[in-house]
C-alpha positions as CSV (number, residue, x, y, z in Angstrom):
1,X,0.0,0.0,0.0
2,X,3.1,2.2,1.1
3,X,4.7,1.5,-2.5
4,X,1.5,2.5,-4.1
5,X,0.5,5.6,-2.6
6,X,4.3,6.4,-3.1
7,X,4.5,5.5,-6.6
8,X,0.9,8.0,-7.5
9,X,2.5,10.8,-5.5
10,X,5.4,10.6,-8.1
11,X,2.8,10.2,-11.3
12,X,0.7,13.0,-9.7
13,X,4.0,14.9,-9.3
14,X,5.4,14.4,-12.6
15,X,1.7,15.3,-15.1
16,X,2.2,18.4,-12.8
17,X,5.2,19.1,-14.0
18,X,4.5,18.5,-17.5
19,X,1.2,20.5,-17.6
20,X,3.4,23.8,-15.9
21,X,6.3,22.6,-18.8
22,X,3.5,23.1,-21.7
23,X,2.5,26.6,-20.3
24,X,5.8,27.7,-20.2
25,X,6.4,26.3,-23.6
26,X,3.2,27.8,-24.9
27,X,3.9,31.3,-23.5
28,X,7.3,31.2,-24.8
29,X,6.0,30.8,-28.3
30,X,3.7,32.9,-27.8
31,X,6.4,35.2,-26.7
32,X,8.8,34.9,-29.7
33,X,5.4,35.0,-32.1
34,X,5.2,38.7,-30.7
35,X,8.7,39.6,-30.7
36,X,8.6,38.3,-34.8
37,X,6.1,40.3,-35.7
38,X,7.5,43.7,-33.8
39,X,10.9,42.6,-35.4
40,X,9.2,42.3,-39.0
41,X,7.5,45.5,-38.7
42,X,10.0,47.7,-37.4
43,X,12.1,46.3,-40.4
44,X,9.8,47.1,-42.9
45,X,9.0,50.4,-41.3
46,X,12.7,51.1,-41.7
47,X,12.6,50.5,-45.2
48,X,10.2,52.5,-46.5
49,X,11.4,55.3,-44.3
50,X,15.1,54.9,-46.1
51,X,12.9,53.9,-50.1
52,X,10.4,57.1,-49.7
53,X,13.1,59.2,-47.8
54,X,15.1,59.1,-50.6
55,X,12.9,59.1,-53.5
56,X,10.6,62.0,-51.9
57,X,13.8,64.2,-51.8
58,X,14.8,63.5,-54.8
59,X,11.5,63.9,-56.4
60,X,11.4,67.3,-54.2
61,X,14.7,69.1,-55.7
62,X,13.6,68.0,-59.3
63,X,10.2,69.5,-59.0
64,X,11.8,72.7,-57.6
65,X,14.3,72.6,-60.3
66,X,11.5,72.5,-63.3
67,X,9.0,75.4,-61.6
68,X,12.5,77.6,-62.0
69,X,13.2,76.2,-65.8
70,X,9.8,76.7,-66.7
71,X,9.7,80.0,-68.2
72,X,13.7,80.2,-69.2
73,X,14.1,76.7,-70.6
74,X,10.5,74.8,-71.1
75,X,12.4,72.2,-72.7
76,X,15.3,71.6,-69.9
77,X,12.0,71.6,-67.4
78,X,10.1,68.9,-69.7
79,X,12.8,66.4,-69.4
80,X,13.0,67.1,-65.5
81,X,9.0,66.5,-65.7
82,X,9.6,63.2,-67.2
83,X,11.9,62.4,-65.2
84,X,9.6,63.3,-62.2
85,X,7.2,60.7,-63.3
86,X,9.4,58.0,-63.8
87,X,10.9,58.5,-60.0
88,X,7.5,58.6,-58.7
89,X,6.7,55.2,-61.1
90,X,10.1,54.0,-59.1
91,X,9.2,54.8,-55.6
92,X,5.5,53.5,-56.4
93,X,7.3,49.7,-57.3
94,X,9.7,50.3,-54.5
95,X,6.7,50.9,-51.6
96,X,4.9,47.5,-53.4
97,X,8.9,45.3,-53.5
98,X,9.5,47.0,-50.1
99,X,6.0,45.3,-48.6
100,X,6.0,41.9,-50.7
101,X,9.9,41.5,-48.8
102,X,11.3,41.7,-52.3
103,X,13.4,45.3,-52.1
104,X,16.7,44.8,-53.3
105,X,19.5,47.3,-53.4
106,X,23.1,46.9,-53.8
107,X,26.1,49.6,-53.8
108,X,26.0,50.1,-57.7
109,X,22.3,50.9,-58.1
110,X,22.8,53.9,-55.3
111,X,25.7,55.2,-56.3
112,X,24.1,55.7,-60.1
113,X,21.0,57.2,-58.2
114,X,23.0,59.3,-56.2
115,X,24.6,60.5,-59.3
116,X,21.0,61.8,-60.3
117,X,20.0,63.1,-56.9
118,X,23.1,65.1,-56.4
119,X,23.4,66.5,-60.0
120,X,19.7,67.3,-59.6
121,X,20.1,69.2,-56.0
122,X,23.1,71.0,-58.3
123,X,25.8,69.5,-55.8
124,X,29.1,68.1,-57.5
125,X,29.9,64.4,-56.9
126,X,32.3,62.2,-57.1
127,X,31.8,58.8,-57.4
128,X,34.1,55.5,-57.2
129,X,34.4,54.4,-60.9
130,X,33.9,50.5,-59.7
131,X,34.1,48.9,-56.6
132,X,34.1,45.0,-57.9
133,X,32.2,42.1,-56.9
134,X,31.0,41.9,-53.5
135,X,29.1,39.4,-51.3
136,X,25.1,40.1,-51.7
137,X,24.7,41.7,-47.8
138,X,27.6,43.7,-48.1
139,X,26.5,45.5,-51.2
140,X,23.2,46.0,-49.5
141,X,24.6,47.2,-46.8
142,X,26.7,50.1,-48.4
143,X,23.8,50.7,-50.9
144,X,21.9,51.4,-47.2
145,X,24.8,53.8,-46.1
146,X,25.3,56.2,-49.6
147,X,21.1,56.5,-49.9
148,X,21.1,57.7,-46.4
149,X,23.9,59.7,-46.6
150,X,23.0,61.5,-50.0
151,X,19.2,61.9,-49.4
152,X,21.0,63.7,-45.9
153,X,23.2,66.1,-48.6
154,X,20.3,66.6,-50.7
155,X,18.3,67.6,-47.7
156,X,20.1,69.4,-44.9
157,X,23.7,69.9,-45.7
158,X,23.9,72.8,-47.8
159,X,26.8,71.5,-49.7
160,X,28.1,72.2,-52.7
161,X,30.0,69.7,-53.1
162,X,29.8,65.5,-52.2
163,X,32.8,63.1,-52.2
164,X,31.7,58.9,-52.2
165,X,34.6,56.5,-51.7
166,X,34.5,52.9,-51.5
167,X,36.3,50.0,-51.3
168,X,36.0,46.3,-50.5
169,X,35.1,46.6,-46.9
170,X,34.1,50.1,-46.5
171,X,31.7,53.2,-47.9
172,X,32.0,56.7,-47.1
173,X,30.3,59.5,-47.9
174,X,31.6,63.4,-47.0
175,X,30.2,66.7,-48.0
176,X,31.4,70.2,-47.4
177,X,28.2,71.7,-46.4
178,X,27.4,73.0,-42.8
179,X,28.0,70.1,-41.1
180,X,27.4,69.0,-37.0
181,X,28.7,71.7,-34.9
182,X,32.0,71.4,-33.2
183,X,32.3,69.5,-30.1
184,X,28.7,68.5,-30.7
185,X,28.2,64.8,-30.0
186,X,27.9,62.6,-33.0
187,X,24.4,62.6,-34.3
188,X,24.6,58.2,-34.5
189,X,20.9,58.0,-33.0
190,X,19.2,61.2,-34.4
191,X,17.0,59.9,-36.9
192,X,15.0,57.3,-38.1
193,X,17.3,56.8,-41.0
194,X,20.3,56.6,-39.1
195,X,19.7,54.6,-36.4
196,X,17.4,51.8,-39.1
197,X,21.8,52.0,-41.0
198,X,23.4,51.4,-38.1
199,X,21.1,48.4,-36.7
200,X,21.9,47.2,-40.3
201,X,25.4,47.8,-39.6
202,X,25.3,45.8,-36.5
203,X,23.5,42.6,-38.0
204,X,26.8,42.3,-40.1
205,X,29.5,43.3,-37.3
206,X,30.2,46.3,-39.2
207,X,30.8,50.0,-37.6
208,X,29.0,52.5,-38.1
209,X,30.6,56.5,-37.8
210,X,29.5,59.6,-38.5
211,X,30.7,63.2,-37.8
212,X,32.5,66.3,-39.0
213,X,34.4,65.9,-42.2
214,X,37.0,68.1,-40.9
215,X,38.4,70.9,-38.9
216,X,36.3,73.4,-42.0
217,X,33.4,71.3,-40.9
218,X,31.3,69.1,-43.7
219,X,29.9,66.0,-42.7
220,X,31.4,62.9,-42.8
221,X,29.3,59.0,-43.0
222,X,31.4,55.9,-42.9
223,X,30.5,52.2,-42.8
224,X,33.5,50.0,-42.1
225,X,33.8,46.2,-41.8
């Protein structure tokens, strides 16, 4: 009897630990169900704030730039119309990629882009003439940094001028516009679009660094592996 009443204390025992076991099981799934979905949309809220950040700047200078060529070169201002419609065609395909998890961008496509965004905002730039062949999330990670860092010239700098070096296992972008004040602290986490590029940075171990270009001040973005 004392063997039987000992051996249904440990059955009793042991379904209660199994039936705690599942609910911990059950709320830890539940747990990394919720912490999927806030990872997945915080991503893809960080993409179309980099995709439409971009693009709407872009689209923004050109727009300004035909209202001035209107009436002292209708036909300069034509082909900036045109192109007006074919960037908002772009960023239009690049909101629907961006939300079917399709986007793709790579160091070559941004720095021909940034090529049109800066010659359209009237800023000179120069570009790497190649870079070579790179591993797929490296490329998209430096394609990340110079849209950032251009649609930031194009925007806020002031600059008249924007330099984009790269190489093999870094990107850099400097300007000599206005640039951070000095002894200001670096602006790593101001922003939506600079703190979405450096959690990019850190899914690769890469660093992130930005600042004054120099003691005449300019701004400087680099993304080092």
């Amino acid at each position: 009897m004392a063997f039987a009443i000992l051996l249904a204390a440990f059955a009793i025992h042991g379904v209660k630990r199994l039936n705690t076991r599942n609910n911990e099981l059950i709320a830890a799934q539940a747990e990394i169900h919720r912490l999927a979905v806030a990872g997945e949309r915080a991503r893809t809220a960080r993409d179309l704030h980099d995709i439409l950040g971009h693009s709407l700047t872009v689209i923004a200078v050109k727009a300004e730039l035909a209202g001035r060529l209107l009436e002292v070169d209708p036909r300069r201002a034509a082909v900036e119309i045109a192109d007006l419609e074919r960037l908002s065609r772009e960023a239009l395909a690049d909101v629907r990629t961006t939300v079917g998890a399709y986007r793709e961008v790579n160091l070559d496509t941004e720095l021909a882009s940034a090529r049109t965004a800066l010659c359209a905002a009237g800023i000179a730039a120069e570009l790497p003439p190649t870079v070579g062949e790179l591993p797929p999330e490296r490329s998209e990670l430096f394609g990340w940094a110079v849209r950032e860092a251009v649609t930031n010239v194009v925007r806020h700098s002031g600059a008249s001028r924007c330099v984009i070096g790269a190489d093999r296992n870094w990107v850099e972008v400097t300007d000599d516009g206005a640039g951070p004040s000095a002894g200001a602290a670096p602006p790593t986490d101001v922003g939506h679009g600079l703190r979405g590029l450096r959690e990019r940075a850190d899914q690769l171990g890469a660093r992130l660094t930005v600042g004054r270009a120099g003691p005449g001040g300019g701004f400087r973005l680099r993304v080092s592996l």
